[in-house]
C-alpha positions as CSV (number, residue, x, y, z in Angstrom):
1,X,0.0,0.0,0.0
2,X,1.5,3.7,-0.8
3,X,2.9,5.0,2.4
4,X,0.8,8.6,1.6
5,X,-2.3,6.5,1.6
6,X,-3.8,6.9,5.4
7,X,-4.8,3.7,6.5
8,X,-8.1,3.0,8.1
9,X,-8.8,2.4,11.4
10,X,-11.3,0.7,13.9
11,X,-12.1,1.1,16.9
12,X,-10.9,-1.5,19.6
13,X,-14.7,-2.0,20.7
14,X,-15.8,-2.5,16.8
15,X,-13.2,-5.4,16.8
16,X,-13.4,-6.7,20.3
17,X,-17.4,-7.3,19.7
18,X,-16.6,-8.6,16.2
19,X,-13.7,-11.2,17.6
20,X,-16.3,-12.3,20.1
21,X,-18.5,-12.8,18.0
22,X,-16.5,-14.9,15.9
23,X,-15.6,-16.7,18.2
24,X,-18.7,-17.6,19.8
25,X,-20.1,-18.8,17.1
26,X,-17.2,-19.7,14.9
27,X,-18.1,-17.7,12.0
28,X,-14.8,-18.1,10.2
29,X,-12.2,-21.0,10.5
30,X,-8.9,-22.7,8.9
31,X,-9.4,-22.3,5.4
32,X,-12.3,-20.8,4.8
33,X,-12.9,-18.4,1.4
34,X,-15.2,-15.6,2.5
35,X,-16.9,-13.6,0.2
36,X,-18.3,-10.5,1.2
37,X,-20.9,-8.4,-0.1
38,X,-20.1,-5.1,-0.2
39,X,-22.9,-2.2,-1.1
40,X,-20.0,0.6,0.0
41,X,-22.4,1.9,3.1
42,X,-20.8,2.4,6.2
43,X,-21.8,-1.6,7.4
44,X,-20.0,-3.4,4.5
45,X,-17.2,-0.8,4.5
46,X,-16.3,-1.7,8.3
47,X,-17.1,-5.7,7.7
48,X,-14.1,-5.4,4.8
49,X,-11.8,-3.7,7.1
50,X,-12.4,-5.8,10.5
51,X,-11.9,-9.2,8.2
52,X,-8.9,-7.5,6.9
53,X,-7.7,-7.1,10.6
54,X,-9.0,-10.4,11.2
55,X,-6.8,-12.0,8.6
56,X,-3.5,-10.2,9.6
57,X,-4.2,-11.1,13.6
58,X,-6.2,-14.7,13.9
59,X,-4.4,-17.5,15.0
60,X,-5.7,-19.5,11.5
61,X,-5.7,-18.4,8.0
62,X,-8.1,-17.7,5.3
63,X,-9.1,-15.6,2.9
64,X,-11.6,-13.5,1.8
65,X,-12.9,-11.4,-1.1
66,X,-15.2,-8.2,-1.4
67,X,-17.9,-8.4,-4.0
68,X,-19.9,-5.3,-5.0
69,X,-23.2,-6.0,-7.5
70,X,-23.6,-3.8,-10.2
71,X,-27.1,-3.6,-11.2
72,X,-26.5,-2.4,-14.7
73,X,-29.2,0.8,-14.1
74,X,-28.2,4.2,-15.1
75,X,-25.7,6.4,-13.4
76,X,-24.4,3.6,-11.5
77,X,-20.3,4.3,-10.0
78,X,-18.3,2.2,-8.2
79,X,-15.2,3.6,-9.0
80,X,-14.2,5.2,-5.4
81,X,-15.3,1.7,-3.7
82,X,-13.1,0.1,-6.3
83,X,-10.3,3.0,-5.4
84,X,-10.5,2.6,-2.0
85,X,-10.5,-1.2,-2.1
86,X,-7.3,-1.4,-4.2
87,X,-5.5,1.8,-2.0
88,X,-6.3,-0.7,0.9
89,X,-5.1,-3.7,-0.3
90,X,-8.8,-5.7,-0.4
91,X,-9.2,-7.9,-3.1
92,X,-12.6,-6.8,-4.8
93,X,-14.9,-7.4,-7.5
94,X,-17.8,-5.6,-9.2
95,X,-20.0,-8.2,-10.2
96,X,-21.8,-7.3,-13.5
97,X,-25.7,-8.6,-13.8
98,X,-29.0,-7.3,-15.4
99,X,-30.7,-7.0,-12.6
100,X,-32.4,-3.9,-13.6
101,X,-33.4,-4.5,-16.7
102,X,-35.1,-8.2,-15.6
103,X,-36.6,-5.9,-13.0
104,X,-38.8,-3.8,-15.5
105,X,-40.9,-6.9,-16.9
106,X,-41.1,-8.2,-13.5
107,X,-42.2,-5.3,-11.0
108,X,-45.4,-3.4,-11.2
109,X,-45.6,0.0,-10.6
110,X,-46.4,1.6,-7.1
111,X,-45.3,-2.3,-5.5
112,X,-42.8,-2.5,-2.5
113,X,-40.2,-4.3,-4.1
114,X,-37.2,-3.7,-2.2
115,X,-37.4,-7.7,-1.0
116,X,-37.5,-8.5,-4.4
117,X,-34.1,-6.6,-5.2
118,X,-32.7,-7.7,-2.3
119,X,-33.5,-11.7,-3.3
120,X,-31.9,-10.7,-6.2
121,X,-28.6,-9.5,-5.2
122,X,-28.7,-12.0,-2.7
123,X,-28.8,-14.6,-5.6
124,X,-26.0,-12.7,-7.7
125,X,-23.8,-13.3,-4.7
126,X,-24.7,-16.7,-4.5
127,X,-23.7,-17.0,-8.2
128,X,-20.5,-15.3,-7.8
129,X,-19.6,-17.6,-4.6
130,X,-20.4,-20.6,-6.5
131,X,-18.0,-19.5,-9.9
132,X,-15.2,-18.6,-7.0
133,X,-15.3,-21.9,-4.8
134,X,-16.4,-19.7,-1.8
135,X,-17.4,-21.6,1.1
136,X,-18.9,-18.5,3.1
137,X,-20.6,-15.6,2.1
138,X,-20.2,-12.1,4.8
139,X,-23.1,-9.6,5.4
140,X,-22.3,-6.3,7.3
141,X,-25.9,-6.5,9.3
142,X,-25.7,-4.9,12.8
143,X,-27.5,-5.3,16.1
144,X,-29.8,-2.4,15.0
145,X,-30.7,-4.6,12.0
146,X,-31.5,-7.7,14.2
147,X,-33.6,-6.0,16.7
148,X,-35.8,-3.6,14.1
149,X,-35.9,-7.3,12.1
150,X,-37.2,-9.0,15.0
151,X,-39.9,-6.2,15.8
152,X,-40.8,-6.1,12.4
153,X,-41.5,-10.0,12.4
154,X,-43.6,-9.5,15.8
155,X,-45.9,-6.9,14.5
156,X,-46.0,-7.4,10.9
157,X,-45.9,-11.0,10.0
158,X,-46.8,-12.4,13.5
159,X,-43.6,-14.3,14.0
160,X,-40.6,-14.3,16.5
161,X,-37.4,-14.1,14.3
162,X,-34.6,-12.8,14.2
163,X,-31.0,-12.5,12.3
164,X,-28.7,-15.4,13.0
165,X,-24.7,-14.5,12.8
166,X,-24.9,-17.8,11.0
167,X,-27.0,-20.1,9.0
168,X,-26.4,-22.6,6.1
169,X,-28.2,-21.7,3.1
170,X,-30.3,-23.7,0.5
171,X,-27.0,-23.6,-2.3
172,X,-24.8,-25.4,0.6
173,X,-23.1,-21.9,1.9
174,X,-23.3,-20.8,5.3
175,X,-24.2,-16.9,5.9
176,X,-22.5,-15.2,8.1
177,X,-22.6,-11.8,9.8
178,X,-19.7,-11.1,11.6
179,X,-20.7,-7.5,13.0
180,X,-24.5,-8.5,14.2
181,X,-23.2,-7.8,18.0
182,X,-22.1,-4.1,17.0
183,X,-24.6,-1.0,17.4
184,X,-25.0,0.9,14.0
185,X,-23.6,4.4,15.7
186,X,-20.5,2.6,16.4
187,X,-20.4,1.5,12.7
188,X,-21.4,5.7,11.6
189,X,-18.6,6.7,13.6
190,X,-16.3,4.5,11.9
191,X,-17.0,5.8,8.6
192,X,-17.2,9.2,10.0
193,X,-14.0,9.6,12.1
194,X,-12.4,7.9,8.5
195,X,-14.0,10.2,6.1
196,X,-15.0,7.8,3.8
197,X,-17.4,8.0,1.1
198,X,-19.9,5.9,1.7
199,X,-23.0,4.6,-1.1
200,X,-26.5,5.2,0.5
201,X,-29.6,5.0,-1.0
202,X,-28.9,6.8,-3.9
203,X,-27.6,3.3,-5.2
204,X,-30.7,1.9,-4.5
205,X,-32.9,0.7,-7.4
206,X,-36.1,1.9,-6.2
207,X,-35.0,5.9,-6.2
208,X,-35.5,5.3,-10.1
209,X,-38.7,4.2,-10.2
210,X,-42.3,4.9,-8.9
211,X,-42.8,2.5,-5.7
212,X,-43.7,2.5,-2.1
213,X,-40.6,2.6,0.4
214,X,-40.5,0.7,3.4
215,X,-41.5,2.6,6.1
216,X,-41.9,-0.2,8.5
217,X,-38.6,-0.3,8.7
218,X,-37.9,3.6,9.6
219,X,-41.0,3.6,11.8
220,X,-39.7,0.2,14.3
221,X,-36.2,2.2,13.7
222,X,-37.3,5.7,15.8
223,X,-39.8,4.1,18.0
224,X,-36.3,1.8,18.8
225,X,-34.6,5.3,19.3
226,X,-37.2,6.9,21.2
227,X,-37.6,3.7,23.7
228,X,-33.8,4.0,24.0
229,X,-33.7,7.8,24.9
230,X,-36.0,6.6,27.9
231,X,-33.8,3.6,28.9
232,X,-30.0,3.6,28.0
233,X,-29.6,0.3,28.8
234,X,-32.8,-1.0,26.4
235,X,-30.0,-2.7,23.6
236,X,-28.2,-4.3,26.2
237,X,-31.2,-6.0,27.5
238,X,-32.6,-7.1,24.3
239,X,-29.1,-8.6,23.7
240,X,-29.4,-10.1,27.1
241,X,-33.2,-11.6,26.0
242,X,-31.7,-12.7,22.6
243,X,-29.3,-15.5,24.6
244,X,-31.7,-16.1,27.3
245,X,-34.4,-18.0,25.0
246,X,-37.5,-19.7,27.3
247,X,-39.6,-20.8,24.6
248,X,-41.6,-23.0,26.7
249,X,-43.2,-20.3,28.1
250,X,-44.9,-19.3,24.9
251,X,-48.2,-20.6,23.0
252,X,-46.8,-22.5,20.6
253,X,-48.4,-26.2,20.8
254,X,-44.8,-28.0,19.5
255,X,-43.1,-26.2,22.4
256,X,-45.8,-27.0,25.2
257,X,-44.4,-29.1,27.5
258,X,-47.4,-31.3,28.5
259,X,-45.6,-33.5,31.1
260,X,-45.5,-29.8,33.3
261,X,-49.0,-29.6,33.8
């Protein structure tokens, strides 16, 4: 790397959390190829760097590989995130697909399709792990992500879910997420204190056409804030609830224990 270029930094908690984490659940191992997606927000931007510290500090080796999906819609850039991966020394891709054009035949006007293009990328990082011999694929979701997810699930679709830091998918790879233990203001001061550029959702497909955005998401997200500005501590216990699981105690008839009563 050129000795002008300022390397970037993380904070010890940002990579104290994320070791944990790792660890816990052993999200990365001897061996492993990890490809990561990377959108160029502030989550993915961190997830590249604390692998990349990962990889120079673990114990075991593997490697790992960014991967950036290019839509193929108008105006699309990536040529800072490609800058900045190669100043860095991250080995990265941007993954050409048609994504946007298939997306014209297939999504109405006015729909919420934001699942749909995020199905879709999903799957062109699938495709891309599969041509490179990956056996993991890295997501830069945070705890924000998992608790708004798991509200969402409650009071929209009448489930109890959640984000797991790791799951094997249906094409054989296991998904991780590496940072789902780390607050998202942790992850905005990163970027911040680093000046990076970061992609927001001006990259997102739906800016171009004429759709409904999700606002379930943004509303769970400042109720979340404004529950948190009346208890500090709020995160900390819904982390604490997320490990201490008592799923007997609930209505479900498979989890009824009928030898208690």
């Amino acid at each position: 790397m050129n000795s002008r270029i300022k390397p970037v930094t993380l904070s010890k908690k940002i990579l104290r959390i994320a070791g944990r984490t790792n660890a816990q659940f052993r999200l990365i191992g001897e061996g492993d190829r990890v490809l990561v997606g990377l959108s160029g927000g502030k989550d993915s931007l961190a997830l590249v760097h604390t692998l990349k510290h990962i990889q120079r500090h673990a114990p075991f080796d593997f490697e790992f590989e960014a991967c950036t999906i290019h839509y193929g819609m108008p105006g699309e850039d990536y040529t800072y995130l490609e800058r900045h991966c190669k100043e860095q020394g991250i080995p990265h891709t941007v993954y050409e697909t048609g994504i946007f054009d298939i997306s014209q035949d297939t999504i109405r006007e006015n729909s919420s399709f934001c699942s749909y293009f995020s199905r879709m990328r999903r799957g062109a990082l699938y495709t891309y792990a599969e041509k490179g011999n990956f056996s993991k694929i890295a997501l830069g979701h945070h705890f924000d992500d998992a608790v708004e997810s798991f509200f969402m699930n409650m009071f929209y679709n009448g489930t109890m879910r959640s984000m797991a830091p790791i799951y094997k998918t249906g094409r054989g790879f296991h998904l991780i997420r590496p940072l789902i233990q780390v607050r998202e203001r942790q992850l905005r001061a990163f970027a911040d204190e680093n000046r990076l550029q970061t992609i927001g959702d001006e990259s997102c497909p739906a800016m171009l056409k004429n759709v409904k955005l999700p606002h379930a998401r943004e509303k769970t997200k400042r109720w979340l804030e404004e529950m948190e500005s009346e208890n500090e501590n709020l995160f900390k216990m819904i982390n604490a609830s997320f490990k201490h699981i008592h799923d007997d105690t609930f209505l479900d008839p498979e989890r009824w224990r009928r030898d208690d009563v």
